[in-house]
N, C-alpha and C positions, 0 to 999 in steps of 0.2 A: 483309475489311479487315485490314491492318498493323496488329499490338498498336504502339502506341506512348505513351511515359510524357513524354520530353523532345521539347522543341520541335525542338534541335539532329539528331534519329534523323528527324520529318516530312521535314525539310530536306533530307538524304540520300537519304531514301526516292522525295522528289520529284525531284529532280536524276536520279537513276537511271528513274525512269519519264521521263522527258524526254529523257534523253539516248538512251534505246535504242529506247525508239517514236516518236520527232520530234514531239511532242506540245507543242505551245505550254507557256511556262512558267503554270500554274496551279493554284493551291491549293487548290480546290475540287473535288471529282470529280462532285458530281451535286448537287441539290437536293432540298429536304423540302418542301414546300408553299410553295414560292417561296423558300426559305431555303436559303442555299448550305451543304451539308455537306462536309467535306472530310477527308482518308485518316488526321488524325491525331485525328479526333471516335474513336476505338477503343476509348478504355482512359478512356470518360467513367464514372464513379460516380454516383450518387442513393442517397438513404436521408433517413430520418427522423429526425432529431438530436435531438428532445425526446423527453419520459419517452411511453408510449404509454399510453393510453386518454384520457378526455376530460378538457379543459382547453380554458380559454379559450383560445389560440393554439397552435398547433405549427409548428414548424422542420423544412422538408423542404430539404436540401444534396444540392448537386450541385459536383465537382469533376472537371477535365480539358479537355480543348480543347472540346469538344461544348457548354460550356457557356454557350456566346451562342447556340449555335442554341438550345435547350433556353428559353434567356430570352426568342428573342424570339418562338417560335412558339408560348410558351404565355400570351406579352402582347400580340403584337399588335405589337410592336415592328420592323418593316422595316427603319429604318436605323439610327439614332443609338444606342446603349446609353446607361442613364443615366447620370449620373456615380457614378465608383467610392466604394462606404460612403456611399453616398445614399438614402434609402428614398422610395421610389416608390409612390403608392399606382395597382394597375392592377388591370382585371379578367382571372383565370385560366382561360385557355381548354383545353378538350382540341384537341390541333393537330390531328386526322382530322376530329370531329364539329362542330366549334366551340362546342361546348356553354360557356357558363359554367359551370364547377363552384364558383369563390369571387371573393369580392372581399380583397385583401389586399397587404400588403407585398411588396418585391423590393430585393433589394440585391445587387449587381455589385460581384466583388472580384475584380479584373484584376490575373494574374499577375505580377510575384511579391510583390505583395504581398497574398499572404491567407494561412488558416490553413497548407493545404498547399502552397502555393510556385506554386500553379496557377492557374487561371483556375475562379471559384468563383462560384456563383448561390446565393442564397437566397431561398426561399418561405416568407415569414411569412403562416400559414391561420389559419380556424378549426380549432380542434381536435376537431371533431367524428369519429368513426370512418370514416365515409361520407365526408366530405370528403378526410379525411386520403389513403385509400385509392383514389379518384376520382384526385387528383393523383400519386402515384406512378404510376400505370396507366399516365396520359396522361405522365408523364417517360419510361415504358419503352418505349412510343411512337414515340420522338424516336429516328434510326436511331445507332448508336454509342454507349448509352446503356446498360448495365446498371446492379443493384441492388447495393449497396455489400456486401462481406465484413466481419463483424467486424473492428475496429480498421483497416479501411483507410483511414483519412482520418488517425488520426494517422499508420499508417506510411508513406503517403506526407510527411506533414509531417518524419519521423522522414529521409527519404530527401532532402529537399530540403534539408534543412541546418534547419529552422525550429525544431529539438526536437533535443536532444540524447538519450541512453536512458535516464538517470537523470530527463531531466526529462517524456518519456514516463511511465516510473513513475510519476510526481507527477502526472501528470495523471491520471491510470488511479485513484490514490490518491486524488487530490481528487472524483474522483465518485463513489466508492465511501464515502466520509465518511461516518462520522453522528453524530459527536462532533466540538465545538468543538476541543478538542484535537486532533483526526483532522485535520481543516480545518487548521488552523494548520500542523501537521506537511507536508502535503502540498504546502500553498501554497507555505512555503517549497523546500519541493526543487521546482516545478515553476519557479519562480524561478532555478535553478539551478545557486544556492548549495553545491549539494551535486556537481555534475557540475564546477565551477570548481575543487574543490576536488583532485578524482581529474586534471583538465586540469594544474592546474600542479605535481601528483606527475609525468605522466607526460612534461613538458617539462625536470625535473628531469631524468628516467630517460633521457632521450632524448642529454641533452645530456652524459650520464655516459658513454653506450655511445658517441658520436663519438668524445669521450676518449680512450678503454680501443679502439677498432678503428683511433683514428688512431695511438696510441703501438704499436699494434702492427703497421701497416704502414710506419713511419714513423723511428721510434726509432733506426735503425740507420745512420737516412741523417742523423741529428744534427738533425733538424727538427723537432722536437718538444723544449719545455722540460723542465727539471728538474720536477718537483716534479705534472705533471700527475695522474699515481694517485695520487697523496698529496690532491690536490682531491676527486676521483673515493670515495677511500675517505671520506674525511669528510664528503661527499656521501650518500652508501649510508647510514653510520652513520646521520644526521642523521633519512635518510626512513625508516630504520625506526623509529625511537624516535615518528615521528609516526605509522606506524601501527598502533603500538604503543596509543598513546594514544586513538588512535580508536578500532581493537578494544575497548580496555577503557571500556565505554558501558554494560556490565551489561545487554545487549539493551533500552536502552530507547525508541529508536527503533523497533525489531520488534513491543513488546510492545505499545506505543500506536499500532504499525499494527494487528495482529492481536486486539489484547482482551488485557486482565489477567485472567490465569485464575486467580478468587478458588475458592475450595472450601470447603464447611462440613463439617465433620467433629464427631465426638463421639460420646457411646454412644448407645445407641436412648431415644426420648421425654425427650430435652433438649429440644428444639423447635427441632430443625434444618428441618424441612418449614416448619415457623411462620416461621420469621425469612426462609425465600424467600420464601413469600408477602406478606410482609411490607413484603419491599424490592422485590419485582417488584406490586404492587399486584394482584396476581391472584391465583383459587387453582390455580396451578403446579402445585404437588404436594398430595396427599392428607395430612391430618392425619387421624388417629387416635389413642384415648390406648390402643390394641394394641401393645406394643413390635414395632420390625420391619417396620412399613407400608412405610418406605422399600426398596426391593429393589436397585432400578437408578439411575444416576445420570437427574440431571432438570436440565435445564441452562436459561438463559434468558441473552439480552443485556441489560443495563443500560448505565446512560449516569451515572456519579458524578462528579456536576460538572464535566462537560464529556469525561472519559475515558470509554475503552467499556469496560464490563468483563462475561467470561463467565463466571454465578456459576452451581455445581454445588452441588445438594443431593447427599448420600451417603448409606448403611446406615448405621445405627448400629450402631457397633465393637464388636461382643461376638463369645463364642462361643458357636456355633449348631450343633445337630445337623444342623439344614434344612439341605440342598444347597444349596437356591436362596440362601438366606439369608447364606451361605458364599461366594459367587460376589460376590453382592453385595459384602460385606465385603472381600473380595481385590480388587476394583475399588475400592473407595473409598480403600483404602490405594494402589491405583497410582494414582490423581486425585491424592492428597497429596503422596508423591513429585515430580508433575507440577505442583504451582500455585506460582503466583510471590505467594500469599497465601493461605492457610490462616485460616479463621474457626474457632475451636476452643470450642464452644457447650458449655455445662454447666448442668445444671439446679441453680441456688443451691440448693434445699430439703435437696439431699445432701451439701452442706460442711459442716464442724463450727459448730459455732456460736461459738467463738472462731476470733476472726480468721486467731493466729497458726498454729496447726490446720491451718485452711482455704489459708494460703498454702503449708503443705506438701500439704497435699490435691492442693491443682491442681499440683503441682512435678509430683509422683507423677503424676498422670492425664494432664498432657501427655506423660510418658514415656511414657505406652501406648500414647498417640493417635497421636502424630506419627513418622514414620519415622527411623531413628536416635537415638532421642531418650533410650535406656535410661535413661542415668544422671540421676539426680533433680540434679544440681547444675550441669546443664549450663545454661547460658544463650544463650536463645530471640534471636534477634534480633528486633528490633521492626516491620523493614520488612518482613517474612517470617510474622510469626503475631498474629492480634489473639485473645484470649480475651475470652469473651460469655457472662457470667452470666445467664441469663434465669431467668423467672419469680421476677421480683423483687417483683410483686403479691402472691405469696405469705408476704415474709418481714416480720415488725413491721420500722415506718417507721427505729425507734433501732438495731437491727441491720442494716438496708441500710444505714444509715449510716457507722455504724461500719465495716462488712463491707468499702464501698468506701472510706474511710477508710485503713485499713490498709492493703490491697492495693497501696495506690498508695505504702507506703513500701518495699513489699519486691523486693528487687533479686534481679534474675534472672530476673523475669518479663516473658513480653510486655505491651504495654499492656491492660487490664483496662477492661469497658465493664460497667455494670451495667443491663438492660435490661428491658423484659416486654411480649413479641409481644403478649402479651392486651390490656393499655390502653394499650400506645405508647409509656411510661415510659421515659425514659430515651435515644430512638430515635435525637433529634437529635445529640445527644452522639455515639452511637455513628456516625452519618453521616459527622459531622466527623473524626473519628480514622478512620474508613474515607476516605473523601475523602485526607486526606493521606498515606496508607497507600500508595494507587494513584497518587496525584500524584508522591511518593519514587519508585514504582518507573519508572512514564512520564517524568520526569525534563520541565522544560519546553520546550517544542516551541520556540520563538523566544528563547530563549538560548542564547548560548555557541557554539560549531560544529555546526555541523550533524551528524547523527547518522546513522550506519547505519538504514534500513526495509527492508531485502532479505536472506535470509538466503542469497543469491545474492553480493552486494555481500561480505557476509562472507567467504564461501569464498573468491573470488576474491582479497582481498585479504591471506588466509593465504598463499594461493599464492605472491603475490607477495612478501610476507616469508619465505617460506621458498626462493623465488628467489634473494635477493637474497643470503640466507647461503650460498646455492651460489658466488655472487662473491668473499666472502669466506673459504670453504673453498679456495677455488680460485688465489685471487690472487697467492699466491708459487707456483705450484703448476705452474699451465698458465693465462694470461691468453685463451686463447681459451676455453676452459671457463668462465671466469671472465666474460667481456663475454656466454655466452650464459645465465647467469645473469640478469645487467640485462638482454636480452632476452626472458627468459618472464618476469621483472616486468612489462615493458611489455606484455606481452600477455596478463596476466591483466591489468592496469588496461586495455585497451582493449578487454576484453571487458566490464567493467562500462559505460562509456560509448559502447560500439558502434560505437567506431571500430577495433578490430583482431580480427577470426575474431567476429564477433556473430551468424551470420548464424542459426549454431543454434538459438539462444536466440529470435531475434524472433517466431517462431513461440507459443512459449509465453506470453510478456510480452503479444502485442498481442492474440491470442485471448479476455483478460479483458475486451476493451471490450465495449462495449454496440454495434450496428449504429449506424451513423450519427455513433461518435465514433471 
């Protein structure tokens, strides 16, 4: 059989078997058990669209021409199809054996209006394994009919115009969620808010290079006004300062796709292992009161109100004969280096007992912890380091008082939580100023413009600002140098939205879906 994707290639394909073998006009080439197949049933898909293993229902899709035969040989359906986004309730037969394998839903989503721009059947089952598996058999069955490729149901959606590739992304993004803020984020850009966004940059860019290619075939013959590059430059200017302003987002679109990489750090038996377990409600890591238990890093995902965040227990920061111990410790300072939040945990018992003591204490002991940090008078940003006094059980009630008290007048430090993994003291507090800590750096998802999630989206769009100063390097210089400038602008922004050289890319992007979406 002819691979075929669009209706318009069947059409051709038939016309040509007609015209050369005198073949009556007809669009079917043979039957399936009384059910007419026909040469563009080729390039039909199936798969399983919900989560696998058992659940009350599962979703088996099928997309491509094949997919009325597919409907009606395995309902019993001879003529009429039902009405389209109608649920139907029929019995599901294997079209060879006739066996019933379910009783369940069906709904007919006739081209072009369905997900993928094609002609689309859906098997609402039980979601039992055995059933599940029964029905796919009897779909691979059906002649013209293969098993779906990862992501081939959006990429054909992505092909038919139905999905833009930033709103792919978003799609890819929102099933991958596991954070309300995740969800938010995704929802949004699959909306498209974020592709509208790179569309009317590159309708800008588009309209700059007519410009700049007409004054330059044009200019000479007087047909062209005054003043047209002078639009053009103030054009250019205009879009870089906007993406300008988008780059500068502080990664917080990327970082509330990917996880806030929180890190605890400190010297050994503060109760860095404690305060994981603590916040992941599990025993994560091993406590021990052995200085040193920790070796290697231990990592776990959390969800802090609503954001996902990856929090690394580390070695405590001393110096060690041990090799091992040593290894560890070189790792835990490049985790630190690396977190977009540093938890910097201190065991209170070892501060001075005056307050103001104690705030040069810890001035001093963040310079040791934290990378760069030598000079004792430097000041800690707040969105970047929380300090966590624990085992505050230990210390008389009128000194934890005090102790936090003071702390909170002295400037230069990050915020101060006064805590004790032992009885929980403290915990909520600490929640809350963690919470806003990772809120500050995720920045919120459904305010303001839409933000960078792709560190794809990124590059490309340096490209294209450093395009664009190719235009204006070039502009008194040589104007054809100069128009091909706003040409690889527009061709870095039509590689983020996958209308210009995408083809590279699609491969990588669609390969994250799950079969069946």
């Amino acid at each position: 059989m002819l691979p075929c994707i669009h209706r318009g290639i069947w059409r051709a394909a038939d016309h040509i078997l007609r015209t050369s073998r005198g073949t009556p006009p007809c669009r079917f080439l043979s039957t399936f058990n009384g059910v007419p197949v026909g040469i563009a049933d080729a390039e039909t898909i199936f798969a399983l669209s919900s989560g696998h293993g058992r659940c009350g229902v599962a979703v088996v899709r099928a997309s491509g021409p094949a997919s009325a035969t597919a409907l009606r040989c395995m309902t019993g359906l001879t003529r009429k199809l039902p009405p389209p986004r109608t649920a139907l309730l029929r019995s599901i037969t294997d079209p060879q054996s006739k066996e019933v394998l379910d009783r369940g839903l069906v709904f007919w989503f006739p081209a072009p209006h369905s997900f993928t721009g094609e002609d689309s059947v859906e098997f609402h089952i039980h979601g039992g394994p055995a059933v599940i598996t029964a029905v796919l058999q009897a779909l691979g069955s059906v002649p013209g009919m293969r098993p779906a490729e990862a992501g081939e149901f959006t990429r054909r959606a992505f092909q038919a115009g139905k999905l833009g590739l930033t709103e792919v992304e978003g799609l890819g993004d929102l099933i991958h969620a596991e954070t309300e803020a995740q969800r938010r984020q995704a929802l949004r850009q699959m909306s498209g808010e974020l592709g509208r966004l790179y569309q009317d940059w590159t309708h800008k860019l588009k309209r700059c290079l007519a410009h700049v290619e007409a004054f330059i075939d044009f200019s000479e013959d007087e047909l062209i006004e005054d003043g047209v590059l002078n639009q053009v430059d103030r054009s250019v200017c205009d879009l870089q300062a906007e993406i300008v302003r988008h780059l500068k987002d502080e990664r917080r679109g990327e970082r509330l796709r990917s996880g806030v990489q929180v890190v605890i750090a400190g010297a050994t038996n503060a109760g860095k292992s404690s305060l994981l377990n603590t916040l992941c409600q599990r025993p994560a890591a091993i406590v021990s009161p052995i200085a040193g238990t920790t070796r290697d890093i231990v990592e776990t995902a959390l969800d802090i109100g609503g954001f996902p965040v990856l929090l690394s227990d580390t070695a405590g920061l001393r110096e060690s004969p041990d090799l091992v111990e040593r290894e560890g410790v070189r790792r835990a300072r490049e985790r630190v280096e690396q977190a977009d939040l540093t938890l910097v945990v201190v065991d209170c018992t070892d501060l001075p007992s005056d307050a103001q003591q104690a705030a040069a204490f810890l001035q001093e002991h963040l310079g040791r912890v934290l990378p760069n940090q030598e000079q004792p008078e430097t000041v800690f940003p707040a969105d970047r380091f929380l300090l966590v006094l624990n085992k505050t059980d230990m210390l008389p009630e009128e000194q934890r008082l005090k102790l936090d008290r003071e702390l909170r007048r002295v400037s230069g430090l990050p915020p101060v939580c006064l805590i004790s993994c032992h009885t929980n003291a403290g915990l909520q507090d600490f929640l809350t100023v963690l919470h806003s800590s990772v809120k500050t750096l995720c920045g919120d998802p459904l305010s303001g413009a839409p933000t960078l999630t792709q560190a794809r989206h990124r590059a490309h769009l340096q490209q294209c600002f450093a395009a664009l100063a190719q235009y204006q390097r070039y502009r008194d210089i040589d104007l054809a140098l100069a128009a091909e400038g706003v040409r690889l602008a527009l061709t870095s922004l039509g590689r983020i939205t996958g209308h210009v050289g995408a083809e590279e890319i699609l491969d990588i992007i669609f390969k994250d879906f799950c079969i069946g979406k």
